[in-house]
C-alpha positions as CSV (number, residue, x, y, z in Angstrom):
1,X,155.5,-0.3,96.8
2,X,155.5,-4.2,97.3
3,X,158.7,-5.6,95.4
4,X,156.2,-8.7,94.5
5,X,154.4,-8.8,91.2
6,X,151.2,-7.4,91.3
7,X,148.9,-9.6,88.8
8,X,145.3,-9.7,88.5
9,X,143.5,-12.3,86.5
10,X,143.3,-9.4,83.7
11,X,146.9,-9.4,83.5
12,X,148.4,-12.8,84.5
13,X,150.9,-13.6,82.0
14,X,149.7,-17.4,82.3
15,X,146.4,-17.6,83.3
16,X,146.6,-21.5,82.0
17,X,148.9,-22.3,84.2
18,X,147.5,-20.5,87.1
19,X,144.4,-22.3,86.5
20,X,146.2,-25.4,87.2
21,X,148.0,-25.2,89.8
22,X,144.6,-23.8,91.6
23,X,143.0,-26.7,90.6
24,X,145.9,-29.1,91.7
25,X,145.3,-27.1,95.1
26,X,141.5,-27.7,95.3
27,X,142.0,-31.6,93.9
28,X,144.4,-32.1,97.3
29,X,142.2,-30.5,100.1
30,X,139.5,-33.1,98.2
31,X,141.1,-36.1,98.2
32,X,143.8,-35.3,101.2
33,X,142.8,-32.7,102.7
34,X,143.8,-28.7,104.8
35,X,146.9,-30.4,106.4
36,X,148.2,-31.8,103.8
37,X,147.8,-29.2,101.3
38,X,149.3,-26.7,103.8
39,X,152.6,-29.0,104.2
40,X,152.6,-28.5,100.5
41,X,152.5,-25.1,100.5
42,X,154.7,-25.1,103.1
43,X,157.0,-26.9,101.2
44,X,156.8,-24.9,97.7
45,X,157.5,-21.7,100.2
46,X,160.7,-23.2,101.0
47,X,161.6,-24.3,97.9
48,X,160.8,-21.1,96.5
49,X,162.9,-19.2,99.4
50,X,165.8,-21.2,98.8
51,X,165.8,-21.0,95.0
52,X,166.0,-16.9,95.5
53,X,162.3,-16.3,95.4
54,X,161.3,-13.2,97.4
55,X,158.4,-14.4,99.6
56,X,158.0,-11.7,102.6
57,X,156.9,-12.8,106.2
58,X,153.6,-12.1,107.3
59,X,153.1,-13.0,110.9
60,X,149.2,-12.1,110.0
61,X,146.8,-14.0,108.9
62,X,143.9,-13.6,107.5
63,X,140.3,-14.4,109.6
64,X,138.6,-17.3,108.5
65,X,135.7,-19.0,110.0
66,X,136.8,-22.7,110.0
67,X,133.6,-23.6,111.5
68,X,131.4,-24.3,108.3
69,X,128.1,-22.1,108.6
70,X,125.6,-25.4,108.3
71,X,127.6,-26.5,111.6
72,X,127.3,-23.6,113.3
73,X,125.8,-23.7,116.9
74,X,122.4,-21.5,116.9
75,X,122.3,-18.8,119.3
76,X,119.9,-16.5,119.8
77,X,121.8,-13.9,121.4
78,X,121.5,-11.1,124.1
79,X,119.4,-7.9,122.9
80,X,120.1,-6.1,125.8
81,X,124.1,-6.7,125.8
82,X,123.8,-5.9,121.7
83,X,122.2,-2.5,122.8
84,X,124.8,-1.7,125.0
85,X,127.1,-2.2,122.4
86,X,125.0,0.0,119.7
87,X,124.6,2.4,122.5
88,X,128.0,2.7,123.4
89,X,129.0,2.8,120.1
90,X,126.9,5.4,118.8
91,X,127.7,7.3,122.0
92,X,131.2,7.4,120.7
93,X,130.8,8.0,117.3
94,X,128.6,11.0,118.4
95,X,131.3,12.6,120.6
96,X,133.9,12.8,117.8
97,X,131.4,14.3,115.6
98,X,130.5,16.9,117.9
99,X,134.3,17.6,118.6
100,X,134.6,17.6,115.0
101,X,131.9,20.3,114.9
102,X,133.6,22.3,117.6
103,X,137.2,22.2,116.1
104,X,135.5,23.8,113.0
């Protein structure tokens, strides 16, 4: 069990607020933009930390394309290396069934 509140936007005791400071967010990557919003949050983290705030580490990240899709490269791609890869694949997910079947 996490020891941090769990709040969905069903339940958020102040959705107003919320709303705001998303929207306080949103108006700096506008007008400032990603680096300066993230010293920001940076920043609130600390502040938070030092004021007794549990904020747990998380050496993970998660994935996000930073490349926008419209600037994308095009590439057409190998279909012979992607049916390897479907080969291979299936290949493996066809032995564990059948060693599935076996165990059984």
């Amino acid at each position: 069990m996490s020891a941090l509140p769990q709040f969905s936007a069903a339940n958020d005791p102040d959705a107003l607020e919320t709303q705001e400071w998303l929207d306080a967010l949103e108006a700096v990557l506008e007008r400032e933009g990603p680096q300066r919003a993230h010293y920001l949050l940076e920043k609130l983290i600390d502040k938070a930390r030092r004021s007794g705030a549990y904020i747990p580490f998380s050496p993970n990240t998660a994935y996000i394309n930073t490349i926008p899709p419209h600037m994308e490269e095009r590439s057409p791609g190998n279909v012979a290396i992607e049916e390897r890869i479907r080969s291979s694949a299936a290949g493996t997910h066809g032995d564990g069934r059948a060693r599935e079947q076996e165990r059984r």
